[in-house]
N, CA, C and O atoms as a Tinker XYZ file with bonds, in Angstrom:
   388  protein
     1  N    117.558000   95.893000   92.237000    73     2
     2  CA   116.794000   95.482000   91.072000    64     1     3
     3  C    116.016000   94.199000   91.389000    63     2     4     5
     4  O    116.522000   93.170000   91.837000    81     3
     5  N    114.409000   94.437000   91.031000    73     3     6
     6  CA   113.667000   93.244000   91.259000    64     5     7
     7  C    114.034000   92.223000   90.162000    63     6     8     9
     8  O    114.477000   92.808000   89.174000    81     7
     9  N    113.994000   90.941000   90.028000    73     7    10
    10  CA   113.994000   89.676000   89.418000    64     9    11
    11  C    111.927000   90.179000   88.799000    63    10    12    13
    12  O    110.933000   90.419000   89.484000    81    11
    13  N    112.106000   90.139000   87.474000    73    11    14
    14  CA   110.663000   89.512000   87.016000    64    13    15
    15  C    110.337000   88.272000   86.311000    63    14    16    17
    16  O    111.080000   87.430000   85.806000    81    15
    17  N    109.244000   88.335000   86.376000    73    15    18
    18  CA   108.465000   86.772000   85.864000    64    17    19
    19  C    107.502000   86.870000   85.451000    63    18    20    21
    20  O    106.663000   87.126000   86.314000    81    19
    21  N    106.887000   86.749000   83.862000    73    19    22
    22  CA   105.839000   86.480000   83.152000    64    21    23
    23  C    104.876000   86.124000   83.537000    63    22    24    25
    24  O    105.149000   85.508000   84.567000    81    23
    25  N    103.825000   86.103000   83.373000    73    23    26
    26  CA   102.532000   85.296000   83.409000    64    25    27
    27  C    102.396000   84.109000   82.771000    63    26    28    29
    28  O    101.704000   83.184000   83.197000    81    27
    29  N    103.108000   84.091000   81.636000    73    27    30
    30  CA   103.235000   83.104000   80.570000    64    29    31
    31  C    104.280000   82.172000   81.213000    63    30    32    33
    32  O    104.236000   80.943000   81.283000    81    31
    33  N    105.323000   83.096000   81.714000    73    31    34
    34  CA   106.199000   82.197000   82.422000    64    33    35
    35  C    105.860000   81.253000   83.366000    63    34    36    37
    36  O    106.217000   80.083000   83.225000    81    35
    37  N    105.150000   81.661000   84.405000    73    35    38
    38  CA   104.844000   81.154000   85.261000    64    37    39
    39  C    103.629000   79.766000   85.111000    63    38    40    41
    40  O    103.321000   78.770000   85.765000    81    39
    41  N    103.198000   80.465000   83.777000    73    39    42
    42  CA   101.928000   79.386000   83.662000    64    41    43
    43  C    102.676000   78.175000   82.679000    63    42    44    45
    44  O    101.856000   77.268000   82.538000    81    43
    45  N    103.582000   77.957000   82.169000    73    43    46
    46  CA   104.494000   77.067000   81.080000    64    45    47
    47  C    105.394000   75.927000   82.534000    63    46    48    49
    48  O    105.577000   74.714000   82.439000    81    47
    49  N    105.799000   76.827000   83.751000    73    47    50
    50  CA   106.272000   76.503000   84.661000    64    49    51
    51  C    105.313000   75.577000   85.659000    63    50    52    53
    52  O    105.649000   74.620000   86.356000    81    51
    53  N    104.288000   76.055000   85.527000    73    51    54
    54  CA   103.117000   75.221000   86.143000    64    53    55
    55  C    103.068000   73.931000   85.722000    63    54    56    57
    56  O    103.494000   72.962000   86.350000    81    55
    57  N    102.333000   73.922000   84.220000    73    55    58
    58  CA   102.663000   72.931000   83.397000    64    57    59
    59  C    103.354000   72.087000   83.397000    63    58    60    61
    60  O    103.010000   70.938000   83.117000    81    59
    61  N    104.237000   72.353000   83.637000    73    59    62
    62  CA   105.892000   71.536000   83.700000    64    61    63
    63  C    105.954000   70.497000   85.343000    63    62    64    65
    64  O    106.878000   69.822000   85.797000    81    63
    65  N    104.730000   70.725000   85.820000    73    63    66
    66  CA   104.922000   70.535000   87.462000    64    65    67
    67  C    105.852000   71.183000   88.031000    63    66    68    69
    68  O    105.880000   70.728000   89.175000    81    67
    69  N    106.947000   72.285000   87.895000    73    67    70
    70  CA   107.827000   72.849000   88.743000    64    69    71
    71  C    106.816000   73.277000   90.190000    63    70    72    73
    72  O    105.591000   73.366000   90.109000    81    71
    73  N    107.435000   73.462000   91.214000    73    71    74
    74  CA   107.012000   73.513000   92.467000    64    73    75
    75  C    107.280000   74.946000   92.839000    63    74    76    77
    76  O    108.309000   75.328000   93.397000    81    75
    77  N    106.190000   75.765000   92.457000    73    75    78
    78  CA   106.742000   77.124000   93.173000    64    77    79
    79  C    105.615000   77.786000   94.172000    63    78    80    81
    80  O    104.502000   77.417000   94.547000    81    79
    81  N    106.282000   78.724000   94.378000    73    79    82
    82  CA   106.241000   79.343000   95.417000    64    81    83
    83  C    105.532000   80.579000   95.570000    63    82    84    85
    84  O    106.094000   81.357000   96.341000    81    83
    85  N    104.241000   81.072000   94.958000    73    83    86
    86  CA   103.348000   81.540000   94.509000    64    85    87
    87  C    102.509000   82.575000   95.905000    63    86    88    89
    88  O    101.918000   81.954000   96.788000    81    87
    89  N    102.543000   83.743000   95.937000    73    87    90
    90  CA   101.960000   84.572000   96.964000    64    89    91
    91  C    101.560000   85.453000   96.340000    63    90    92    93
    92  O    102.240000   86.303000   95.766000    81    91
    93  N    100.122000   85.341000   96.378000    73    91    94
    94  CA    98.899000   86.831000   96.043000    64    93    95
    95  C     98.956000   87.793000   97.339000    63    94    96    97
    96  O     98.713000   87.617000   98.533000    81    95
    97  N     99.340000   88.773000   96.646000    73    95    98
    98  CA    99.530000   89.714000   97.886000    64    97    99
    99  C     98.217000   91.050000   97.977000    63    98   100   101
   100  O     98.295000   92.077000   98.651000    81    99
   101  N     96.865000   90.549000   96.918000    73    99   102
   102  CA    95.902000   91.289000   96.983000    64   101   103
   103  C     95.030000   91.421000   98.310000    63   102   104   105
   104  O     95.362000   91.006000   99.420000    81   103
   105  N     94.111000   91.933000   98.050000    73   103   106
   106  CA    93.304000   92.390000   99.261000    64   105   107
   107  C     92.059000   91.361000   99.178000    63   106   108   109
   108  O     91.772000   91.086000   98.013000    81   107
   109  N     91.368000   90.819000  100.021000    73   107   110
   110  CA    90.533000   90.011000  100.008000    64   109   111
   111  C     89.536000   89.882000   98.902000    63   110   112   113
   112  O     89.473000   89.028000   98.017000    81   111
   113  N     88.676000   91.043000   99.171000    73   111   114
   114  CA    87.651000   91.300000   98.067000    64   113   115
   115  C     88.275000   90.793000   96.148000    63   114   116   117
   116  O     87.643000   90.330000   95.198000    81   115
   117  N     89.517000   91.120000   96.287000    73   115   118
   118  CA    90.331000   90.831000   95.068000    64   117   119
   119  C     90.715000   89.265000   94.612000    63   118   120   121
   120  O     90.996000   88.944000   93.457000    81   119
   121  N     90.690000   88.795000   95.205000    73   119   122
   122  CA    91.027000   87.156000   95.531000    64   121   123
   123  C     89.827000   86.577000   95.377000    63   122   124   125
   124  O     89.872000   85.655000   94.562000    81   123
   125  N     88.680000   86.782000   95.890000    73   123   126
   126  CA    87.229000   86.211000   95.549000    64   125   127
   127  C     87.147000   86.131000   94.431000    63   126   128   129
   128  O     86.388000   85.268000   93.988000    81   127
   129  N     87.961000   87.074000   93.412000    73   127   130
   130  CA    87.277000   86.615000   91.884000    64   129   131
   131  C     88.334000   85.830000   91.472000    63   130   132   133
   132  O     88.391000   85.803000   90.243000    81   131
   133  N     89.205000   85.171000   92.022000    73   131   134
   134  CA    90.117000   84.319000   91.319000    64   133   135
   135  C     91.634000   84.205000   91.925000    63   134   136   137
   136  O     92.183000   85.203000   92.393000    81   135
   137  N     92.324000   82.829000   91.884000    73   135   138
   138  CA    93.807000   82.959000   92.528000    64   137   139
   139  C     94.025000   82.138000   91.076000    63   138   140   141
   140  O     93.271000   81.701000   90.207000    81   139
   141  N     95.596000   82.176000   91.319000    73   139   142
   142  CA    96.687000   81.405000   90.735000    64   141   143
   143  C     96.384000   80.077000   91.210000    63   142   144   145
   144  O     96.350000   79.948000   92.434000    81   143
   145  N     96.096000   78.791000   90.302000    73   143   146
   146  CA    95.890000   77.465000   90.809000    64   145   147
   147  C     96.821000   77.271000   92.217000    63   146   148   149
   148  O     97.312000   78.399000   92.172000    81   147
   149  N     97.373000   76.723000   93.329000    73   147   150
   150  CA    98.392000   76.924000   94.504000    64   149   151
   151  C     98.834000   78.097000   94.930000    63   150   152   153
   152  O     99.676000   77.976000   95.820000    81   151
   153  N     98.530000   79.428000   94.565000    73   151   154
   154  CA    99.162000   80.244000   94.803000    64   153   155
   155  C     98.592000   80.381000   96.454000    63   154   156   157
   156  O     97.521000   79.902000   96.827000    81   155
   157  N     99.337000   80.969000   97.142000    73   155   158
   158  CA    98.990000   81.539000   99.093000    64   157   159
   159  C     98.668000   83.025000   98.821000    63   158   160   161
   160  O     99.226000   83.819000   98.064000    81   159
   161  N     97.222000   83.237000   99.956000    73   159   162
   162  CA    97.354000   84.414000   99.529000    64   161   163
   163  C     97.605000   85.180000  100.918000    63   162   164   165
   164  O     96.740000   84.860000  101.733000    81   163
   165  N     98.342000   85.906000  101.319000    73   163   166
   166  CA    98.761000   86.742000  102.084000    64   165   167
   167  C     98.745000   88.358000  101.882000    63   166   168   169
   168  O     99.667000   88.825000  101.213000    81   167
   169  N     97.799000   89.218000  102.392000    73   167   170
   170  CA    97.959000   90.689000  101.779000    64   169   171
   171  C     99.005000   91.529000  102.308000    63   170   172   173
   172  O     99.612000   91.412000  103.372000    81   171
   173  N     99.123000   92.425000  101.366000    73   171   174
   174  CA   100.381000   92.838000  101.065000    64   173   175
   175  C    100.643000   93.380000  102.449000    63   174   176   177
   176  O    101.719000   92.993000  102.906000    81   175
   177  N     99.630000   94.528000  103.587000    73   175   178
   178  CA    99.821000   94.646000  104.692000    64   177   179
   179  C    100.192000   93.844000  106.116000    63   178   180   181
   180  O    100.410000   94.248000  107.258000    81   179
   181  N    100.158000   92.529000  105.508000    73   179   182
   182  CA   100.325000   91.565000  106.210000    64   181   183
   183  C    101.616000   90.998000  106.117000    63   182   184   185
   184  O    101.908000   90.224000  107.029000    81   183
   185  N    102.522000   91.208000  105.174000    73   183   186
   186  CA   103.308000   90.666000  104.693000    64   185   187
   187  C    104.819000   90.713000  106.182000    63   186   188   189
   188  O    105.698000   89.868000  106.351000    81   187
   189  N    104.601000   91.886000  106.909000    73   187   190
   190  CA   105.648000   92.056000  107.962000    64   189   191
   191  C    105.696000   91.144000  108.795000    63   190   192   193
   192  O    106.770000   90.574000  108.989000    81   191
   193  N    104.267000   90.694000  109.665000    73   191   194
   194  CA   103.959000   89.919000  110.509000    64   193   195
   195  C    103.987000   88.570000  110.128000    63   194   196   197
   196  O    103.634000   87.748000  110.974000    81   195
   197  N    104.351000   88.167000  108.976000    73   195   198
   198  CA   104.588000   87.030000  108.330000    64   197   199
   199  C    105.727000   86.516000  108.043000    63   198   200   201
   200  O    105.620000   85.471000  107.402000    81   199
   201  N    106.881000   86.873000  108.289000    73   199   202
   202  CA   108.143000   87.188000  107.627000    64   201   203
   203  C    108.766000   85.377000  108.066000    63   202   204   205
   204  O    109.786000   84.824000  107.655000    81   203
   205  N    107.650000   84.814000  109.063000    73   203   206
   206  CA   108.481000   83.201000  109.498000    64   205   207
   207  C    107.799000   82.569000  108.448000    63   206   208   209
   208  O    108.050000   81.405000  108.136000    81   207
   209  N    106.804000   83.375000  107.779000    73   207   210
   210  CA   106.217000   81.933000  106.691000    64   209   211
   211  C    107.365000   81.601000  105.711000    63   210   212   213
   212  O    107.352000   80.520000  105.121000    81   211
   213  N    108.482000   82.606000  105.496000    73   211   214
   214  CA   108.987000   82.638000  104.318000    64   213   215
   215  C    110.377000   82.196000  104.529000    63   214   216   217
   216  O    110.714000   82.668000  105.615000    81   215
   217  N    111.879000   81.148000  103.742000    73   215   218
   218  CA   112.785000   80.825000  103.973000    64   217   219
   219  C    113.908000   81.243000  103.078000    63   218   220   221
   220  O    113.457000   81.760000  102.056000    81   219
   221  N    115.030000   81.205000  103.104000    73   219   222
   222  CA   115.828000   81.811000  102.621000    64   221   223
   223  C    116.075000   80.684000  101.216000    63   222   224   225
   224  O    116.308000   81.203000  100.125000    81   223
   225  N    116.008000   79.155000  101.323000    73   223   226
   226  CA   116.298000   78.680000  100.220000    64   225   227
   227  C    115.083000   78.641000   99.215000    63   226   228   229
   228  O    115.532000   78.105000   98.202000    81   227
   229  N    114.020000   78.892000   99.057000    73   227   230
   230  CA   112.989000   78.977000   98.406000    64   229   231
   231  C    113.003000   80.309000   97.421000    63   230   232   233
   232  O    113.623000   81.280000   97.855000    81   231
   233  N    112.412000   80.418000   96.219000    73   231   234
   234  CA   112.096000   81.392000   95.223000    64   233   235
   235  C    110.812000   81.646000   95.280000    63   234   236   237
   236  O    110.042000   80.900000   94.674000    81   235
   237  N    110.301000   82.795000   96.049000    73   235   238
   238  CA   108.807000   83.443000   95.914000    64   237   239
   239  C    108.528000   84.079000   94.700000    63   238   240   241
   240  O    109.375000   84.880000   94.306000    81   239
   241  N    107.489000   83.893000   93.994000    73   239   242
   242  CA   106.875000   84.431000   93.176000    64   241   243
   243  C    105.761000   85.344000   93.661000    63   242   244   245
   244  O    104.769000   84.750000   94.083000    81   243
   245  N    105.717000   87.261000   93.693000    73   243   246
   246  CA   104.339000   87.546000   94.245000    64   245   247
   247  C    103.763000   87.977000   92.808000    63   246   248   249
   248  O    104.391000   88.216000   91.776000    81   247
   249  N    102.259000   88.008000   93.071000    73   247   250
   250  CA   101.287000   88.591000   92.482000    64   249   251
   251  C    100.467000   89.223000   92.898000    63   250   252   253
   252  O    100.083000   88.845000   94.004000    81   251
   253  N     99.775000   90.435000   92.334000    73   251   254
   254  CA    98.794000   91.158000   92.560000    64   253   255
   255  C     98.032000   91.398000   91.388000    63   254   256   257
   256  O     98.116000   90.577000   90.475000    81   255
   257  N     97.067000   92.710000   91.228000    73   255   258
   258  CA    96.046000   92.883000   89.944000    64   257   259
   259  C     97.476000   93.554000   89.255000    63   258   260   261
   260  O     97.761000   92.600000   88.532000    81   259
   261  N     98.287000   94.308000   89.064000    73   259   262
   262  CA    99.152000   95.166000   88.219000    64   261   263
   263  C    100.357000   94.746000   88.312000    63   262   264   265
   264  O    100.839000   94.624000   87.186000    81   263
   265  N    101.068000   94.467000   89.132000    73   263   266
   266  CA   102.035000   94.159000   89.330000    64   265   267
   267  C    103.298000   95.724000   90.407000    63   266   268   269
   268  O    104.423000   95.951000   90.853000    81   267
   269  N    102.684000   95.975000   90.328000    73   267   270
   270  CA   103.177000   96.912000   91.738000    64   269   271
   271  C    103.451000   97.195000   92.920000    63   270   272   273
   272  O    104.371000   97.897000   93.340000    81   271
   273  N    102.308000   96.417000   93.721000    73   271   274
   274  CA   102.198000   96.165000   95.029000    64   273   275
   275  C    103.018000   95.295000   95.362000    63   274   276   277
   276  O    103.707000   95.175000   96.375000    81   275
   277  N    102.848000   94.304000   93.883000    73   275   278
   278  CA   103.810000   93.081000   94.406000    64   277   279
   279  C    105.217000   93.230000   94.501000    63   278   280   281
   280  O    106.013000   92.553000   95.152000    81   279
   281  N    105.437000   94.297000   93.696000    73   279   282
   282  CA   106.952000   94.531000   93.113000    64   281   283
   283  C    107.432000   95.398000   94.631000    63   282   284   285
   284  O    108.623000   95.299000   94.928000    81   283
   285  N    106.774000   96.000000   95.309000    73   283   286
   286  CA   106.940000   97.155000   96.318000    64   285   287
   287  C    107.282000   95.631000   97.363000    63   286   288   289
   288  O    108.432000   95.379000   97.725000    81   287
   289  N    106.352000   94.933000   97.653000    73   287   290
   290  CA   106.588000   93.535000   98.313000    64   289   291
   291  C    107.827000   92.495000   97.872000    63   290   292   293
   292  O    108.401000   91.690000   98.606000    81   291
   293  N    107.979000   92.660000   96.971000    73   291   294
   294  CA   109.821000   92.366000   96.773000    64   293   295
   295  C    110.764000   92.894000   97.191000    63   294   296   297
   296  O    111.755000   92.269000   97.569000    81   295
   297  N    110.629000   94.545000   97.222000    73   295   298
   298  CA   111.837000   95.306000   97.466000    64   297   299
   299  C    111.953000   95.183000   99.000000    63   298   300   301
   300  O    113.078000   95.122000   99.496000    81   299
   301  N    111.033000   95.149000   99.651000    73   299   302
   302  CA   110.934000   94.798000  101.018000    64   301   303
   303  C    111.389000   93.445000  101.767000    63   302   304   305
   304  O    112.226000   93.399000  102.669000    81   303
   305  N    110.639000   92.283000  101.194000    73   303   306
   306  CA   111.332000   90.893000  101.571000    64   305   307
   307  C    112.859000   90.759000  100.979000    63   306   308   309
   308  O    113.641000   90.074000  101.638000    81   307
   309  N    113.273000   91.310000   99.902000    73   307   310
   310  CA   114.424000   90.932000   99.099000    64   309   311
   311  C    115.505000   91.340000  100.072000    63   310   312   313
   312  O    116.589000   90.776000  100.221000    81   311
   313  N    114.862000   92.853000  100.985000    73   311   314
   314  CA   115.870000   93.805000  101.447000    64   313   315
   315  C    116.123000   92.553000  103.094000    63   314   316   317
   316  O    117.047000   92.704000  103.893000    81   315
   317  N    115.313000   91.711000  103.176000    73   315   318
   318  CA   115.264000   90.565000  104.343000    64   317   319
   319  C    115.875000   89.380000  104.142000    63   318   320   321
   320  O    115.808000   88.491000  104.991000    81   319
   321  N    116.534000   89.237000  103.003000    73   319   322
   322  CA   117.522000   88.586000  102.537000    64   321   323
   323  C    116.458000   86.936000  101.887000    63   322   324   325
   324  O    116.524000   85.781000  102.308000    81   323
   325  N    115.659000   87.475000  100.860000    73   323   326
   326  CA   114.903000   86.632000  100.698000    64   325   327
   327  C    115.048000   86.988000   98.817000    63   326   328   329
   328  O    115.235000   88.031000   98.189000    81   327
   329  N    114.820000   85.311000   98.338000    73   327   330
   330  CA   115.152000   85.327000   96.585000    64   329   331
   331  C    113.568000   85.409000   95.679000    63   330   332   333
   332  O    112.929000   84.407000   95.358000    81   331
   333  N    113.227000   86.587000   95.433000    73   331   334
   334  CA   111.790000   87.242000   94.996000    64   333   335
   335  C    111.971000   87.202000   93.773000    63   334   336   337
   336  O    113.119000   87.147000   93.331000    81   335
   337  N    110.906000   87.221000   92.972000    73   335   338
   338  CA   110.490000   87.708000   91.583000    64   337   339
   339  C    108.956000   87.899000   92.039000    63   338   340   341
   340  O    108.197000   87.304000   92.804000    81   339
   341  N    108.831000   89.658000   90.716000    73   339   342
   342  CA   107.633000   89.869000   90.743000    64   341   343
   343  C    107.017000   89.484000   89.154000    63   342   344   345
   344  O    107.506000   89.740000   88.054000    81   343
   345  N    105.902000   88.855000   89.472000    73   343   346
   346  CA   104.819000   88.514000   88.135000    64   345   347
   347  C    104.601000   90.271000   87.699000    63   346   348   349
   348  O    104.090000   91.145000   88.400000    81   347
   349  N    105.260000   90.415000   86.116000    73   347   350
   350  CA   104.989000   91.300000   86.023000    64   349   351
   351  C    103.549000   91.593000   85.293000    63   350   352   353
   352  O    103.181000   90.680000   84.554000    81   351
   353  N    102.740000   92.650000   85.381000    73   351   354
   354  CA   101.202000   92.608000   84.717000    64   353   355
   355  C    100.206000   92.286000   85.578000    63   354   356   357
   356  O     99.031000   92.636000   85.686000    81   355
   357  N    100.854000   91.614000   86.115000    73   355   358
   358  CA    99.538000   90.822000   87.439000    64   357   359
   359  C     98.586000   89.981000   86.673000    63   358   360   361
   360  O     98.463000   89.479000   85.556000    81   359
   361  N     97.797000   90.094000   88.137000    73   359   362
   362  CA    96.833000   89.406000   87.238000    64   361   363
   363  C     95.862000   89.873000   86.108000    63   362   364   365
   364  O     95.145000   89.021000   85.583000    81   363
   365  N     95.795000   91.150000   85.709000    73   363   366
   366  CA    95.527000   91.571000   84.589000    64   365   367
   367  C     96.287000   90.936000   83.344000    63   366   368   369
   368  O     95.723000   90.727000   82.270000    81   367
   369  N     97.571000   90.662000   83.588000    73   367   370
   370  CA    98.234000   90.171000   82.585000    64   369   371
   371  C     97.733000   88.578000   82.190000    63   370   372   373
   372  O     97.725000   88.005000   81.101000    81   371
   373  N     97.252000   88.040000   83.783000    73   371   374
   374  CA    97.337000   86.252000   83.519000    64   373   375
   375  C     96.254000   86.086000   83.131000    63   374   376   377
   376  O     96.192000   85.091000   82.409000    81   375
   377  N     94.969000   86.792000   83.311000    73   375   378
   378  CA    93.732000   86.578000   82.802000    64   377   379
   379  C     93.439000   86.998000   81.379000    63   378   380   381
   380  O     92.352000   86.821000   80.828000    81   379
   381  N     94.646000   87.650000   80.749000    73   379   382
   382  CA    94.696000   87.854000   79.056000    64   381   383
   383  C     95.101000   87.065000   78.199000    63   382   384   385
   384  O     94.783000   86.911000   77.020000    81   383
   385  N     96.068000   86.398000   79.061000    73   383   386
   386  CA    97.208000   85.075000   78.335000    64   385   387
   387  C     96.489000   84.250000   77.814000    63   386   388
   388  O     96.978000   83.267000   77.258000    81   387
């Protein structure tokens, strides 16, 4: 079972200065129209060859446009012994809030 996380959540958490840990896992062209203020963006195909960016005491937050890709990108890092939540809605959701 994935861990989720709001849009609202995440943006109240911002606010707050909490320090997180924010990865757009869209595709380039997708990212040109907009990121999460700090968010990293790393695409989701990329995500294997990357696996040293990421540490075991840290909480990743991913995002994408729906929230799917990202969630598929949890079940994968989580299964690498890594502490995930997916933004659920994506960014469809954060650009409504």
């Amino acid at each position: 079972m994935i861990e989720t996380i709001t849009p609202q959540e995440v943006k109240e958490r911002l606010a707050n200065d909490e320090t997180l840990y924010l990865i757009d896992v869209r595709e380039d062209h997708e990212v040109q129209f907009g990121m999460i203020p700090g968010a990293v963006h790393i695409r989701m195909n990329d995500i294997p060859e990357k696996l040293d960016y990421f540490n075991e005491e840290n909480e990743y937050i991913f995002v994408c446009r729906s929230g799917v890709r990202s969630e598929n990108v949890c079940h994968y890092l989580q299964e690498q012994g890594l502490n995930v939540k997916n933004m659920v809605g994506g960014m469809l959701e954060w650009e409504t809030e």
